[in-house]
C-alpha positions as CSV (number, residue, x, y, z in Angstrom):
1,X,2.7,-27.5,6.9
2,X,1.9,-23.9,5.3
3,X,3.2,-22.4,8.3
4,X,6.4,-24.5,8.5
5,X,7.1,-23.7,4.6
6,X,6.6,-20.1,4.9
7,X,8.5,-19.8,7.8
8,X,11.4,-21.5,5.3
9,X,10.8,-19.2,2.0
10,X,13.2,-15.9,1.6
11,X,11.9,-12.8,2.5
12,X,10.0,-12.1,-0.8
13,X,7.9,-14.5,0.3
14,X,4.8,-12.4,2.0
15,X,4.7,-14.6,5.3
16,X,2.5,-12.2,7.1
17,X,-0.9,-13.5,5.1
18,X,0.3,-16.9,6.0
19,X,0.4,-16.1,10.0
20,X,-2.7,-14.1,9.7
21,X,-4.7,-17.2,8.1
22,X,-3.5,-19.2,10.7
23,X,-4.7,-16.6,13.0
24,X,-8.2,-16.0,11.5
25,X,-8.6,-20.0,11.3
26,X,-7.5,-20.3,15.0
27,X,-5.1,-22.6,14.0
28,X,-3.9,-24.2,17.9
29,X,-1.0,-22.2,19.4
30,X,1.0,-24.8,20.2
31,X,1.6,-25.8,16.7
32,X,1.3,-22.7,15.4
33,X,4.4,-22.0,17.4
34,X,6.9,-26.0,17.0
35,X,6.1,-25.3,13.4
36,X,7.0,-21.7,13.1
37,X,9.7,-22.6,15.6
38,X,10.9,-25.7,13.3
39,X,10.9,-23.9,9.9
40,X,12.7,-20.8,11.6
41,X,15.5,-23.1,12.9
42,X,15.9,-24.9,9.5
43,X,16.5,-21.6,7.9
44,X,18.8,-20.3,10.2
45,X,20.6,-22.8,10.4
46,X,20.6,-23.1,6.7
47,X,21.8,-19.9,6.0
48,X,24.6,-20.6,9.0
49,X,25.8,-23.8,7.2
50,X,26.6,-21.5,3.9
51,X,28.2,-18.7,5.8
52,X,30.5,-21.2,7.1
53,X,31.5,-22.7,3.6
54,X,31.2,-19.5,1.7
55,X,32.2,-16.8,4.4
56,X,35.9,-16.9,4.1
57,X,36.2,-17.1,0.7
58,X,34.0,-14.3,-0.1
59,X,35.7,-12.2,2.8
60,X,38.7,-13.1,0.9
61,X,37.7,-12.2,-2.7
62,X,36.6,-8.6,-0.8
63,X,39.9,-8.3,1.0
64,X,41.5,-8.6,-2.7
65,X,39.1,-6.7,-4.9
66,X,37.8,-4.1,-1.9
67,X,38.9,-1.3,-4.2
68,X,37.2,-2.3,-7.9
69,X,34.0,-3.4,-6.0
70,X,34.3,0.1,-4.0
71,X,33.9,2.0,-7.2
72,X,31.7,-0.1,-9.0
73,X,28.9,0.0,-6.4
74,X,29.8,4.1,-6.3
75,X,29.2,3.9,-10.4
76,X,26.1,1.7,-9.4
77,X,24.8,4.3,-6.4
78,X,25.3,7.4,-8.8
79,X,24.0,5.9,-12.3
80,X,20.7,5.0,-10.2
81,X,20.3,8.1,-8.7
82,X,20.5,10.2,-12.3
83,X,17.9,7.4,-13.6
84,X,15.9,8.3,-10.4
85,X,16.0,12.2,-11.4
86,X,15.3,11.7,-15.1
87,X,12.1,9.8,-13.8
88,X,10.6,12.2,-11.5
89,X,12.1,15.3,-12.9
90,X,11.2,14.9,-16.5
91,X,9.4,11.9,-17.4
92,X,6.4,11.9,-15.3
93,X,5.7,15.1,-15.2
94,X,5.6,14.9,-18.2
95,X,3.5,12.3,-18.5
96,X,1.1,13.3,-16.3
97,X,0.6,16.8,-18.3
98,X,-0.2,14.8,-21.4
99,X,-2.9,12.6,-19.6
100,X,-4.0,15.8,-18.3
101,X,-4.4,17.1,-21.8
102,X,-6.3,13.9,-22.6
103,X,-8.7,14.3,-19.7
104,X,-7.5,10.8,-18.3
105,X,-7.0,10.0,-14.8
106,X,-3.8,10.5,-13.7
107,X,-1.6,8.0,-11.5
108,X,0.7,8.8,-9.1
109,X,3.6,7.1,-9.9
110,X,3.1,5.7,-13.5
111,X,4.4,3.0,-14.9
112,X,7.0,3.7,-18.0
113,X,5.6,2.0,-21.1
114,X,1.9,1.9,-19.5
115,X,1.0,5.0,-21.1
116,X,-1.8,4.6,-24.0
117,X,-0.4,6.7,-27.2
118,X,-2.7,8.2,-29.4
C-alpha cells in the first residue's frame, strides 16, 4: 500500500525513500512492481483524463492572451533575476562579514531573517 500511494503523490512527494525502504525490507519483486505498476497507471491516467477536459480550453485562453502572458512571465523572469542579484551581491555578503565580525560560523547560503541581531 505505501508503494502504491507514493507511486500516486506529485512529485514533491520524496518517493525515492519509499522504494528504498521497500528495497532494504526486501519487500517481494513481484509486488513491489503490480503496485508500482498500479499507482503509476492511476496517475497517468489521471493526469490524461484532465488534459483531455482542460487542454483545449487552456490552449485556447493561450491562443487569446499569448501576448499579456508573454510579458508577464518576461516581468516575472527579470524581477527574479534582480531579487537573485540583490541576494548574492549585497545581502549575504554582507551578512556573512558581520558574522565574521562576531566570530560566528558562517553558512553558506543563509537564510534572510535567520540572522541573530545584537
Amino acid at each position: 500500500m505505501t508503494v502504491f500511494t507514493g507511486s500516486i503523490l506529485p512529485p514533491p512527494f520524496p518517493f525515492t525513500p519509499v522504494l528504498m525502504a521497500a528495497g532494504i525490507m526486501q519487500y517481494p519483486r513481484e509486488r513491489f512492481f503490480s503496485a508500482l505498476a498500479a499507482g503509476r497507471s492511476v496517475r497517468y491516467f489521471a493526469v490524461a483524463y484532465l488534459g483531455s477536459i482542460y487542454g483545449r480550453r487552456v490552449i485556447g485562453f493561450f491562443s487569446r492572451y499569448y501576448r499579456p502572458t508573454l510579458y508577464f512571465l518576461i516581468a516575472l523572469t527579470v524581477l527574479a533575476g534582480i531579487g537573485t542579484l540583490i541576494y548574492f551581491k549585497w545581502y549575504r555578503p554582507r551578512a556573512q562579514r558581520k558574522e565574521r565580525e562576531r566570530a560566528e560560523p558562517v553558512d553558506k547560503f543563509p537564510v534572510p531573517g535567520r540572522h541573530s541581531r545584537n
